[in-house]
N, C-alpha and C positions, 0 to 999 in steps of 0.2 A: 522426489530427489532433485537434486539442483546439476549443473554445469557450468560450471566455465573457465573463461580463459581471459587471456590478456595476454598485452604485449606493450612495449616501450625504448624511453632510452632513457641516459642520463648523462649530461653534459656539465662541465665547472665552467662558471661565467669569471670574469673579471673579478676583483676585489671575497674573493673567497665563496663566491655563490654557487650552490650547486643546484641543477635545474631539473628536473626529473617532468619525462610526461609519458603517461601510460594510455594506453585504452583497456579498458575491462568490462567484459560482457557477462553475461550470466543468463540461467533458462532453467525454470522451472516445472516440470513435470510433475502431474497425477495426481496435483494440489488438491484440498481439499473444496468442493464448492459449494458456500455454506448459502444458505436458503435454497437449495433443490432436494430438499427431505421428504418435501410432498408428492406421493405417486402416485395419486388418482384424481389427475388432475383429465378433465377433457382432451382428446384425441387433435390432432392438429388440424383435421379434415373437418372438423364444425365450423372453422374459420373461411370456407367456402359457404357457408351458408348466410341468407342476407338477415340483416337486420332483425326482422320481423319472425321470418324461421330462428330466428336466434332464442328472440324470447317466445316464443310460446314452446321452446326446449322447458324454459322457467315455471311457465305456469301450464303447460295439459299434463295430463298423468295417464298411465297407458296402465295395463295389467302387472300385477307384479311376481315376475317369476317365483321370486322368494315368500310366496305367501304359504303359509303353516309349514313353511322349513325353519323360518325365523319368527320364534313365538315369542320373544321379549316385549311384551307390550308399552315397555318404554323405547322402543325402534321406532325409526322411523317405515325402518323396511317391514314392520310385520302388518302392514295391513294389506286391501285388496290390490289397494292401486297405490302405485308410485310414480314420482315424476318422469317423465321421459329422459331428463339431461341423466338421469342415475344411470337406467341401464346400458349408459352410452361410454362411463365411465372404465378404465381399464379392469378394474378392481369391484365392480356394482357390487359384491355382497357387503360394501364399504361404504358408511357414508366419508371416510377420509382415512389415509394411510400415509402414514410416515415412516422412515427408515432415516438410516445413517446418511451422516451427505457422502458423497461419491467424489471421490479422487479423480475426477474429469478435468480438472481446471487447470491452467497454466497461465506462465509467466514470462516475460523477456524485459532484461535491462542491460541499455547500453551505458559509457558514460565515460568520458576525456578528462582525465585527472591531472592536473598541475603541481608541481611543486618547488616552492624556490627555501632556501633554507642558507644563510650565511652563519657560519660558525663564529663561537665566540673570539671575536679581536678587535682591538683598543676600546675597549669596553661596550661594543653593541654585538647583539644577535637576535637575529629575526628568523621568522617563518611562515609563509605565504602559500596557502593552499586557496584551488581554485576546484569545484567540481561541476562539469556541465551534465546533466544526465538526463532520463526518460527512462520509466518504468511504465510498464502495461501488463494486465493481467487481465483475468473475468472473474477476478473470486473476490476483489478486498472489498468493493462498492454491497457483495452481500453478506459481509464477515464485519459486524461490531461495528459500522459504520453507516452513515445515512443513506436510503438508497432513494431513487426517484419518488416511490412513494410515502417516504419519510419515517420510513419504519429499519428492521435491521435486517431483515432476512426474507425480503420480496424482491422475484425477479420478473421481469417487465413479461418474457411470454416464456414459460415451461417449455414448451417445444421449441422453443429457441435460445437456448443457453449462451452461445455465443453474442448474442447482442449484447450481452454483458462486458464485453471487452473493451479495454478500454483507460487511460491512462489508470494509473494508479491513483486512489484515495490517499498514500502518503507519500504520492510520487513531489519533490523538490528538485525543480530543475537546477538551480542554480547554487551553489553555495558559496562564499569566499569567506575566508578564514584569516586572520592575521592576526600574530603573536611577537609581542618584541620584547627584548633587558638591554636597557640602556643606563650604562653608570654614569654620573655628572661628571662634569670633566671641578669638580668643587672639593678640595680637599691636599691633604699635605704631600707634594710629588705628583701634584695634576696641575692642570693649563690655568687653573683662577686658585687663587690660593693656596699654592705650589710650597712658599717659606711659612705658613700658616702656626703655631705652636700646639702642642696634643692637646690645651683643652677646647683650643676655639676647635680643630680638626675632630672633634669625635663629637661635637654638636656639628657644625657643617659638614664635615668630611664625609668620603662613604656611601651616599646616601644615591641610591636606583630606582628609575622609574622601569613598569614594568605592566605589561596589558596583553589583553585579550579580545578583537572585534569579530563580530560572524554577522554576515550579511545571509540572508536567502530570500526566496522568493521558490 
């Protein structure tokens, strides 16, 4: 689920401009956090072990509980002996186990919103938005997106979820926006060819320029 809030004001400037500035926050709870599917992954307590007890978790093999419990002969698990790292696993009668991802993950965004906006008179109106913001989460770096190991759904250490945190994958701190319509002051009853006749005025006359810029970063 999401929350939030905001608060602001809104001010008229000089020559018809109305100024708007907000803050608006937001907070996300119980996100989905995608690459922790994997549950039998090693205990946290191996990472006290050095180097060298590390790997020969890898390569000695110790007795194997599950021997003629698990008779598929395509197992890993059905023979005498198995590796030591298995039966250390949460899950050993597994060589791997996945599940749904788990609604652990969260979110927070702030962000200072601008806005300048002059209504249409004497033939111009513009619009000027500004957004300064920051997103941080621990889930979008493993959702659909490149993660450290340059895959989409690995996180740095399973028993450490929260190291994932951390700005946003489509976090855009900056935005500015601006939009204008501008009539020429060109045509019959304007400031440059005011006494003009209807045919030269419906070729020159009339005629508005009109745009759209967005900066971000």
């Amino acid at each position: 689920y999401e929350q939030s809030w905001s608060f602001g004001f809104e001010t008229e400037l000089p020559k018809d401009i109305v100024l708007d500035l907000n803050y608006v926050g937001k907070k996300g709870t119980h996100l989905y956090f995608s690459g922790a599917s994997e549950l039998n992954h090693l205990p946290i307590s191996v990472e006290s072990l050095s180097p060298s007890e590390i790997g020969n978790l890898l390569i000695t093999d110790q007795n194997n509980p599950f021997f003629g419990i698990i008779t598929d002969p395509n197992s890993e698990l059905s023979g005498e002996t198995v590796a030591r790292f298995q039966v250390m696993r949460p899950y050993p009668q597994y060589t791997s186990l996945a599940g749904d991802t788990f609604p652990i993950a969260g979110s927070i965004y702030h962000a200072l919103q601008v806005r300048a906006e002059k209504a249409y008179k004497n033939g111009l109106q513009f619009l000027v938005t500004y957004t300064w913001s920051k997103s941080i989460d621990d889930s979008s770096s493993t959702d659909d997106s490149v993660t450290w190991l340059g895959g989409f759904s690995s996180l740095q250490d399973p028993n450490r979820r929260y190291l994932e945190r951390s700005v946003s994958t489509f976090d855009v701190p900056h935005v500015l926006q601006f939009s204008y319509v501008y009539d020429l002051p060109v045509g019959r009853g304007r400031p440059i060819g005011g006494g003009m006749n209807s045919v030269a005025n419906a070729v020159l006359g009339g005629w508005q320029l009109n745009g759209t810029f967005r900066f971000s970063s």
